[in-house]
N, C-alpha and C positions, 0 to 999 in steps of 0.2 A: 694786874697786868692786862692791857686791852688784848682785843682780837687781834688787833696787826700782829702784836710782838707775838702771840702765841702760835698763831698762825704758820709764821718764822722759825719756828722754835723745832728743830730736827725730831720726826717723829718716832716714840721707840719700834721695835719691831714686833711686828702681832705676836704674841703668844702661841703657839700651837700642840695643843693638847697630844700626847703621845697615846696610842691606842694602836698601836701593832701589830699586837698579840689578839686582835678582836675582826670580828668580817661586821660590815654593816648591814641592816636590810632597813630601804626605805619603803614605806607605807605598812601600812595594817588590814588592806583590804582581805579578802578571803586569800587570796595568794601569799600576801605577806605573814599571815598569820599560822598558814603551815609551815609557811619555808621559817621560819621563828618555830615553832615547835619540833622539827627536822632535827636544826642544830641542837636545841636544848636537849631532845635524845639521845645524839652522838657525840655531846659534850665539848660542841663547839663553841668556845668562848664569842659572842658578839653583841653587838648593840643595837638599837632598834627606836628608830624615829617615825612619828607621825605627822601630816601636818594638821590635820583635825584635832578634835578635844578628844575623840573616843576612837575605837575600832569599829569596823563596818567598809570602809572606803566607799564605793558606790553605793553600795544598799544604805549607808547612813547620810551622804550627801549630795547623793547624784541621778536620783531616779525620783518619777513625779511620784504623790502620795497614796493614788491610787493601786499603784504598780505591782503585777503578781507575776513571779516563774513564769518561762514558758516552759522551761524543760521537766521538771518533774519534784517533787519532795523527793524520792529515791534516788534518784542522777543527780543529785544534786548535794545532801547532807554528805560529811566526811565517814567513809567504812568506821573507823572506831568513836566517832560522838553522833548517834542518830538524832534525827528530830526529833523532840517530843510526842507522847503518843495525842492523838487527836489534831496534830498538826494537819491542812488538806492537803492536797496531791499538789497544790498548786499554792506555797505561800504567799502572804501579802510580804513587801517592805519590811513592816514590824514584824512580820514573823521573823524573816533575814534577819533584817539587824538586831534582835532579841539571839537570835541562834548564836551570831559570829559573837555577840557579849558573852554568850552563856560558855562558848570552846573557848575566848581567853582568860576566864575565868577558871574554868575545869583544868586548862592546861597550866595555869599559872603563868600566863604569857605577859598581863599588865603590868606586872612589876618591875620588864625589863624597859616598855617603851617609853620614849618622851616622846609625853604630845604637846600638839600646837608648836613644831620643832618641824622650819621647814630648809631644805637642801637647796642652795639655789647653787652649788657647783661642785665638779667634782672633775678631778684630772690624774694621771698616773705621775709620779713623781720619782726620784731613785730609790735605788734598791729593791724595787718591785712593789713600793706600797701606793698608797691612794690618800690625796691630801682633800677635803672635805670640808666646805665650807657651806657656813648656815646663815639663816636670814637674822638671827641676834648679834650676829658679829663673831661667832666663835667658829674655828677652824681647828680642825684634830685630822690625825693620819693614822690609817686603819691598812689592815693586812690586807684587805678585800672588800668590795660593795655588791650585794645585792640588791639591783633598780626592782621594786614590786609598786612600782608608782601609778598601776593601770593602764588602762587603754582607750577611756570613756570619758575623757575628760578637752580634748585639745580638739574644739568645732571645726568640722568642713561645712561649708557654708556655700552656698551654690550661687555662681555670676549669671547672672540673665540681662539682655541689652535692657535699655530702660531702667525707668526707677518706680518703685513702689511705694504710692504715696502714705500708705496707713499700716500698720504694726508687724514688724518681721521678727520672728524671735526660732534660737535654735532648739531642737527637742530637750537639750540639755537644760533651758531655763523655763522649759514649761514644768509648773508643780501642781495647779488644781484645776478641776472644771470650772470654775468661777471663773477664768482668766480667758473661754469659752464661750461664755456662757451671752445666747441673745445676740451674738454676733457671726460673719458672713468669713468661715473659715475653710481657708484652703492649707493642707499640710500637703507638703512634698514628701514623697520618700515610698518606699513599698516592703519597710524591714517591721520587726515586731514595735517598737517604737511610735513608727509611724502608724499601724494601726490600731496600737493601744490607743491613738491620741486622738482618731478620726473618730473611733468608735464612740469615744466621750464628746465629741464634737457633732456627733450624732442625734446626741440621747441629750442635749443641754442646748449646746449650738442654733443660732437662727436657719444657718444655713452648713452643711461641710458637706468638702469637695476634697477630691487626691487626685494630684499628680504622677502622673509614672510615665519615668523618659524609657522603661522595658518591662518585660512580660517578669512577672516572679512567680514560684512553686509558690501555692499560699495552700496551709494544713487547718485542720481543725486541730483543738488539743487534745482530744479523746476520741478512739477508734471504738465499738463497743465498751463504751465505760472505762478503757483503757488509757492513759497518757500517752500519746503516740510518740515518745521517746524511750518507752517501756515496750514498745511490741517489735524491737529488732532486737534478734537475740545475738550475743559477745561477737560466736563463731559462724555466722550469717556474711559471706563477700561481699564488699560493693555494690555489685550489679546485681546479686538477689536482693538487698534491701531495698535498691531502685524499682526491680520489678514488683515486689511485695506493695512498696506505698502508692505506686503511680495505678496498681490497682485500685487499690483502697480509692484512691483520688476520682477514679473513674467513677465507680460507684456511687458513695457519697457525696462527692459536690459535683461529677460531670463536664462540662468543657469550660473553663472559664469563663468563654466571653460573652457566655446566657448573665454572666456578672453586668458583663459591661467590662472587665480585663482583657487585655492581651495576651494573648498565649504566652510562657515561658520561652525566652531566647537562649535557654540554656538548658544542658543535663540537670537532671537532679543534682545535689549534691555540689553542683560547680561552682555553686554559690550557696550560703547559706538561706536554705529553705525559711518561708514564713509562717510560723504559729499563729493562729488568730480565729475563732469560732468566731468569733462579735462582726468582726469585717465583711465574711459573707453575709450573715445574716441581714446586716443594714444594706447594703447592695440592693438585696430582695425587698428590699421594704423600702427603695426609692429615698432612706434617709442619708448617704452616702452618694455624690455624684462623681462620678470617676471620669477623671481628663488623661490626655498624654501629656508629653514633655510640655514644660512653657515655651513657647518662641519671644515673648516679652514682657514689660511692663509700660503702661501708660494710665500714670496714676494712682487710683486703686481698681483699676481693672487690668487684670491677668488674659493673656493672649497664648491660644495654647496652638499646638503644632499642626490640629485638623482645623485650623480657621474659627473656633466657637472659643470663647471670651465669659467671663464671670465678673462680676460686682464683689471686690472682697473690703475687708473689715483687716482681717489679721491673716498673715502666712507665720504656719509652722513648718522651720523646714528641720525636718527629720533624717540629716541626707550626710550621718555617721562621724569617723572621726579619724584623723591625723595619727600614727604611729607617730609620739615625739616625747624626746629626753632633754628639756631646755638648759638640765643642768649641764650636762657631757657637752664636751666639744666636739665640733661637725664630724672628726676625723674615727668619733665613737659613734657614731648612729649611722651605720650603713642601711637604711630603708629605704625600700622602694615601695613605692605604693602602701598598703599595708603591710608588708612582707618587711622583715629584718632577718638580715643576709650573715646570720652569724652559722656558728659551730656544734652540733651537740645541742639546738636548738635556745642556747642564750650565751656562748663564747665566743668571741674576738679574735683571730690569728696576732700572735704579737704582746699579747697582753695577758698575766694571769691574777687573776681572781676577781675579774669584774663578770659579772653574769645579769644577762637582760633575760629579765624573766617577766611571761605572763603575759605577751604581746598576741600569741595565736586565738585563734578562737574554736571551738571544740563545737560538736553539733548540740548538746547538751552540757549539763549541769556542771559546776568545779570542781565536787565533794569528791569521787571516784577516781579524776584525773591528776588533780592537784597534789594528793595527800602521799601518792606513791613518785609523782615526780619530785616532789622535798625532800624526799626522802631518799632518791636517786643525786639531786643536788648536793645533798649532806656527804654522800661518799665521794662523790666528782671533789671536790672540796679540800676532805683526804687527801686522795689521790693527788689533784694538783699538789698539796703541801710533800708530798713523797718526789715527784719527778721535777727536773730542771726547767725543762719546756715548757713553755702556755697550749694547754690541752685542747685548744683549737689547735694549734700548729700541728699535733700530734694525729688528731682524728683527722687533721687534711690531707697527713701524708697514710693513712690509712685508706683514702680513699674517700672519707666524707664529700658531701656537698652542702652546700645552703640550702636552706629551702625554698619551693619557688610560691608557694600559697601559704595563707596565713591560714586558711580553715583546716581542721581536724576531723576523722574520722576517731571519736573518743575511743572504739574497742582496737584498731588497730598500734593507735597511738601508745596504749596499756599495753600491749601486746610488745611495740618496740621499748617501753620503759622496761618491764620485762626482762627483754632480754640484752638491753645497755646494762642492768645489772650484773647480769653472767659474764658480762664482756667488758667488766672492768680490769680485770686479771690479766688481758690479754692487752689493752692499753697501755696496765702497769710493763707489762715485758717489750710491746714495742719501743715505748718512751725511754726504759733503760739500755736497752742493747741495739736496736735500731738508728736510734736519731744520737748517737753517740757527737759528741766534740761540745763547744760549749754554747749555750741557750742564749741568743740575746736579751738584754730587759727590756722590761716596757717601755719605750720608748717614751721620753719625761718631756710634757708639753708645758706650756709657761702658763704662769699664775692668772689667774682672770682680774683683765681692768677692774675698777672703780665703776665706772660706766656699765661695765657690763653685770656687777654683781646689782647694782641699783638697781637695771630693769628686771634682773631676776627676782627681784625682793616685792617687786610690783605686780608679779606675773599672775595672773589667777592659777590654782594647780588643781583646784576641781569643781 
């Protein structure tokens, strides 16, 4: 039979796997890897996809080689699997991605995942399930999805007028000093990233120079020997640990701009502060030249905002990343900015058992915050399977709100997981006697084009 006649030939209907009785969790990063030990605790039947070969997520495919903590060995390991003993306050990559092997290993987590298993869609469909389609062609429907797909992976990339005649690449494709090395580098950005990269651009580089279009809080990582995400203590307010560090800051490093920085345009905390010993140091040592914003390109020379100009080679721009869900449809990813405007910090109004998780960013480590929120997920979970209504709906008419920032205060955040725990009971009784009459379903959106699943199939996802 040729191609015409086949071509012709009425196609049957895709197969689609039944798996209803199961919730999903995609990814395996540290996130995905509690919220997958969560359920397996509370004997929640589910399934668990990666699209790597292995576990790890970031720390196995998305960070340069060199790359260590900023937050701490202790902020950081989960309460019940410590890091190994001799591990330092500050591990590398391998030490990470050695840890997150060793917790799916100890939990017996690998035997539920398929890797190299990648999601490129997912929509609510009837009767309140989730139909779930993959990049090999197979499509199953599940009671529920859990997105742990990160946050570190979808480039924001900065427009400047002009074009830049020699090598632009995002912090996410930088991996070794040798890509460095000998050459006239400018990195934009003023987050931990950006001066992980200057400071090797430093110490290898012909020439490195940074950009900063504002002033940033920039920390050393040790206070007296200490980790400076270990010297706020749980029950310490806001604005004491503001006055505590901006002391310290006084002290120890002084006014910025003896750097060559701009003062900070903001409160402590308003933005995610910067970790970096190495960044001051080269400042003082003349190896590091510190510019403002760019006002353009011509060339390979960079045009900055006080009239002075550089000769560059390569730009790293270090300048963060996109909140984005390419599998859901636009009507599921309410983000603004970095901020996702859900319920309960990962619910939808309208919709139950899809939960966006792992989007906020905490001042320190995952181990601490992570392990008690999966485990807060796992009974939300429950709960939904108990009550009619989507528990966004429920916590709205309770009074919740969205959140307006994606950054975290980790002890207070512990503090409200906490006490959502105690205030599950109290949900249970609004959702039943409160919101009485009947719950509508998830509103069933239509199947994703041909077209549309191709480009997803193409899409890089980390």
């Amino acid at each position: 039979m040729d191609e015409m006649h086949a071509a012709a030939m009425p196609q049957r209907p895709q197969e689609i796997e039944d798996r209803t009785d199961e919730m999903l969790v995609i990814g395996a990063g540290p996130v995905g890897l509690a919220m997958a030990k969560a359920l397996k605790d509370q004997g929640i039947p589910h399934d668990h996809v990666e699209a790597d070969e292995a576990v790890g997520g970031n720390w196995r495919h998305g960070v340069y080689d060199t790359v260590h903590i900023i937050s701490s060995r202790r902020t950081t390991e989960f309460p019940d699997f410590p890091m190994p003993e001799g591990t330092p306050d500050f591990p590398s990559r391998e030490d990470m991605r050695r840890y997150l092997e060793a917790y799916a290993v100890h939990y017996g987590l690998n035997e539920r995942i398929r890797f190299a298993t990648r999601v490129i869609a997912v929509r609510p469909v009837e009767n309140n399930r989730w139909e779930v389609h993959f990049a090999d062609g197979g499509i199953a429907r599940y009671k529920g999805v859990l997105v742990c797909n990160g946050h570190h992976w979808c480039r924001r990339m900065p427009d400047y007028p002009g074009e830049f005649a020699g090598e632009m690449i995002h912090s996410k494709d930088y991996r070794r000093p040798e890509q460095l090395a000998g050459r006239r580098v400018l990195v934009i950005g003023g987050g931990n990233s950006a001066c992980d990269i200057v400071s090797e651009a430093a110490r290898v580089a012909r020439e490195a120079h940074l950009s900063l279009r504002r002033g940033y809080w920039f920390m050393p990582k040790t206070f007296f020997g200490v980790p400076t995400v270990e010297l706020i203590h749980p029950r310490l307010p806001v604005f004491a640990q503001r006055l505590l560090l901006k002391a310290l800051i006084r002290v120890a490093i002084g006014d910025y701009r003896r750097y060559g920085l701009p003062k900070p345009d903001h409160d402590l905390f308003e933005r995610h502060p910067t970790i970096s010993t190495e960044i001051l140091h080269y400042l003082k040592h003349g190896r590091i030249h510190p510019h403002p914003d760019i006002a353009c390109f011509e060339g390979r020379r960079a045009h900055f905002q006080d009239g002075t100009s550089a000769e560059l080679d390569m730009i790293v721009a270090a300048t963060g990343y996109h909140v984005a869900y390419p599998f859901l449809p636009a009507a599921l990813c309410p983000v603004e900015g970095p901020v996702l405007k859900v319920y309960g910090g990962s619910m939808l109004p309208g919709y139950r058992h899809l939960y966006l998780i792992g989007w906020g960013q905490p001042r320190y480590g995952f181990g601490p915050l992570v392990a008690p929120a999966a485990e807060l997920m796992a009974r939300i979970i429950r709960l939904q399977d108990e009550i009619e209504h989507p528990l966004a709906d429920v916590l709205k008419a309770m009074g919740a709100r969205p959140p307006e920032t994606h950054l975290a205060d980790p002890h207070r955040q512990m503090r409200q997981i906490r006490r959502a725990m105690r205030r599950l009971g109290l949900v249970r009784l609004f959702a039943r006697h409160l919101m009485r009459g009947s719950a509508r379903p998830n509103p069933v959106l239509p199947a994703p084009d041909i077209s549309q699943l191709a480009a997803q199939r193409d899409m890089p996802v980390y």
